[in-house]
Each structure stands twice: as C-alpha cells, then as structure tokens.
VMD Tcl script that draws the C-alpha trace (Angstrom):
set ca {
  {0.00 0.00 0.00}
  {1.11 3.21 -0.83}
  {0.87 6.41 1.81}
  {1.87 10.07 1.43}
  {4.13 12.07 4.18}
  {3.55 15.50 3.08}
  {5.30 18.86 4.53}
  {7.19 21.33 3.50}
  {10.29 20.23 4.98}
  {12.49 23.41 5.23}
  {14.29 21.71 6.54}
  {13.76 18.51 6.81}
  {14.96 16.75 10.12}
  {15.90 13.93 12.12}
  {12.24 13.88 13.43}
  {10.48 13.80 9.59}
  {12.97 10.65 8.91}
  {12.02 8.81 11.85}
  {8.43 9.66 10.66}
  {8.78 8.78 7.23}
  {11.15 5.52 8.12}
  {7.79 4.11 10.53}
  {5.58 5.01 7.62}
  {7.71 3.02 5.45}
  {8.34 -0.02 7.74}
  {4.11 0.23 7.87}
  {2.87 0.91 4.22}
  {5.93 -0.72 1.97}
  {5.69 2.26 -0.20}
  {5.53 6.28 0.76}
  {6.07 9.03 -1.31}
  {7.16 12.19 0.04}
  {5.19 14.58 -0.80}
  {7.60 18.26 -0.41}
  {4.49 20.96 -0.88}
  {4.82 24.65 -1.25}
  {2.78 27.18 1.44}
  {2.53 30.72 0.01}
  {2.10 32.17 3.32}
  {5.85 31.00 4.55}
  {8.91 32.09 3.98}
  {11.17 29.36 3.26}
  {15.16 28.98 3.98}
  {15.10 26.47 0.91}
  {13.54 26.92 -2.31}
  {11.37 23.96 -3.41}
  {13.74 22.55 -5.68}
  {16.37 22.40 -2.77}
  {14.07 20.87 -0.47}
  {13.39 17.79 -2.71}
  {16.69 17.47 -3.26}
  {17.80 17.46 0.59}
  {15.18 15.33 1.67}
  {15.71 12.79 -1.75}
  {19.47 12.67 -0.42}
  {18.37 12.42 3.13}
  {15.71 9.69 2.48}
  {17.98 7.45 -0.14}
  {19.08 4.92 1.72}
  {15.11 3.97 3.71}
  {13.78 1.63 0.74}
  {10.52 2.18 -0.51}
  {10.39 5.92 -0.07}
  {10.43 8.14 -3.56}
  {10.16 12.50 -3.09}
  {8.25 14.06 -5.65}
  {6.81 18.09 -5.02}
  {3.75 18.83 -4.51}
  {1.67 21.62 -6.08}
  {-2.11 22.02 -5.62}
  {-4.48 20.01 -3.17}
  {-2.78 17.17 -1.15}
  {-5.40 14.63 -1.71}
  {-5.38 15.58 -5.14}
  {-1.73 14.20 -5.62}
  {-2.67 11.45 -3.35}
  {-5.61 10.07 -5.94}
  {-3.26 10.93 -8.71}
  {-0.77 8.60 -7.53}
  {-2.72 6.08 -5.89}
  {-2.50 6.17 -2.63}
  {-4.98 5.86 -0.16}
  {-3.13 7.04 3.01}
  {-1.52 9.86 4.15}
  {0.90 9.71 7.18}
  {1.32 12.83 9.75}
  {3.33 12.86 12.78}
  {2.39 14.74 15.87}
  {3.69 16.58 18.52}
  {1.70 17.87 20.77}
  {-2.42 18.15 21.12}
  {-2.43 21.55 18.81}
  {-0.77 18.91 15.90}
  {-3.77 16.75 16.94}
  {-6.34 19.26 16.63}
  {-5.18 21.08 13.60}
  {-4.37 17.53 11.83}
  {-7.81 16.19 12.83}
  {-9.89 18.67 11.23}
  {-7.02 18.19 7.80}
  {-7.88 14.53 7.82}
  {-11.41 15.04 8.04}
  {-11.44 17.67 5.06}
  {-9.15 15.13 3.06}
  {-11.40 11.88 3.80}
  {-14.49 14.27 2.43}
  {-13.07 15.61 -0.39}
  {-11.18 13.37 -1.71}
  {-11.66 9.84 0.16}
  {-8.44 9.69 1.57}
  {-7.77 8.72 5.23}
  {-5.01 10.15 7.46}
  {-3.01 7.99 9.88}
  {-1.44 9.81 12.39}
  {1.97 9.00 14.37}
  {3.12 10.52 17.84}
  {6.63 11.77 17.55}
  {9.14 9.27 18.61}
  {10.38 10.94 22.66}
  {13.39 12.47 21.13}
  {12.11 14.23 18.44}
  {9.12 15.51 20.53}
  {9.79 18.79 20.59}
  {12.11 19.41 17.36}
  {10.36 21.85 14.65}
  {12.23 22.90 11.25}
  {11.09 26.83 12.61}
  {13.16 25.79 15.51}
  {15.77 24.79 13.32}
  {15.69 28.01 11.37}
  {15.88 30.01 14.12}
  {19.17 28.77 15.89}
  {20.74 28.54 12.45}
  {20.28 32.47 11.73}
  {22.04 32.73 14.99}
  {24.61 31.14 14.15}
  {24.09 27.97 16.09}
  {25.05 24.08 15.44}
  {22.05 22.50 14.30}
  {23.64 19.42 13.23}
  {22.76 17.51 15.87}
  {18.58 17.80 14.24}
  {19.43 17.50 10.69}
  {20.91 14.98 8.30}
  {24.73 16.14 7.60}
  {24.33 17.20 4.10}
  {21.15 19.55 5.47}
  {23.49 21.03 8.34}
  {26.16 21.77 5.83}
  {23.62 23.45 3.37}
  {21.65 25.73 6.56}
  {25.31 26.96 7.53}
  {26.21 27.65 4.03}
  {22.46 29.47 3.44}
  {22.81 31.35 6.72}
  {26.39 32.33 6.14}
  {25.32 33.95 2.42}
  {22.00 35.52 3.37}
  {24.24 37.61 6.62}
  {26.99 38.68 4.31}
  {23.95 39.73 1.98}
  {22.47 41.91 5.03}
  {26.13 43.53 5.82}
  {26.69 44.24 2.19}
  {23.24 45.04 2.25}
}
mol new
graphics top color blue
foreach p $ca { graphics top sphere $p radius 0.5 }
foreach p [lrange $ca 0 end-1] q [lrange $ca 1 end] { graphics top cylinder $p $q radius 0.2 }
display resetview
C-alpha cells in the first residue's frame, strides 16, 4: 500500500525521517510529498528541499520525493495512494491535523493515519531549526549532515547579503 508524508520540509529533520522511516516499515511504499505554502517564507527553495530530503531519504527503501503543487489529496488520488501519514507533537498537531484529515477523507476519500513523535524528536520543529541557524548555532545535531552543511552555508550567504546590504 502506498501512503503520502507531506510537509514542506524546510528543513527537513531527524524527526520527519524517523516519521517517514515508521511510515515506510508500515505501508511498503511512501512518497514524500515536499508541498509549497505561500504564506511562509522558506530557507530552501522547493527545488532544494526535494533534493535534501531525496538525499536524506535514499538509503530507507521504498520511499520516492516528488513536489507537490495544488491540493494534497489531489496528488494522493493521482498517484494512488490511499493514506496519508502525519506525525504529531503535541495536542495543537492533533487538533489542527484532525480537522485536515477530516477535510481530506471528504473531499477526496483519503484517510489520514497519524503517528506521535518518537520521545526524542518531541519537541524538534524545522522553525526551531531556522531560528538557531540564523544565529549562528550548530544545528547538526537535528538534521541529516548534508542539510546542516547546506543551513550553515544558506545562513552564512543571506548575513553577508544583510552587511553588504
């Protein structure tokens, strides 16, 4: 069976792999699904984002990444699967998620399994992430390497851009 992990992965972390690898070890197949939100303002464009979490997800079998433009259950129909996986956090994931999988199961038939954040990862959020990066701080231990090497390399450009600015 095939199931979607959707996001917008910017960037993606330690917590969406251990996601994604339970979805995996669960459905066989999931596709990634890396989606686009007008309203935020990413650190990656969309293009980078696939790639990082392609690279990041390459060696957990049975997962492809593919980007996602226009209604989630849309793509999900489109590329037959019945399923999309979420993880959660805390009760506000639970409670914005819910009313998401309801919307999805009406529109377009789809249902929505949800799984709790492994402990570790409980509290990790890619705003978080963000955020101690444009600080300047080591975020490595949340991120895949090649996605710690690429936030430092980001951050780095975008402050000489504000000094020379």
């Amino acid at each position: 069976m095939t199931a979607i992990c959707p996001g917008s992965f910017d960037p993606v972390t330690l917590g969406h792999l251990d996601v994604i690898r339970r979805a995996a070890a669960i459905f066989g197949e999931v596709i990634v699904a890396v989606g686009q939100n007008s309203a935020k303002n990413y650190l990656f464009d969309a293009a980078e984002r696939v790639e990082l979490v392609r690279a990041a997800t390459a060696a957990i079998p049975g997962v492809s990444v593919l980007p996602l433009d226009g209604l989630l259950v849309d793509f999900a129909n489109q590329h037959g699967a019945r399923v999309i996986v979420k993880g959660l956090r805390f009760a506000s994931d639970f409670d914005f998620e819910l009313q998401m999988a309801h919307i999805n199961h009406t529109v377009g038939g789809v249902e929505t399994v949800m799984l709790p954040a492994s402990s570790q990862w409980s509290t990790l959020s890619s705003t978080m992430i963000r955020e101690v990066a444009s600080y300047g701080g080591d975020v490595s231990a949340f991120v895949p390497p090649l996605v710690a090497e690429r936030i430092g390399a980001r951050v780095n450009s975008q402050g000489k851009e504000r000094t020379n600015g």
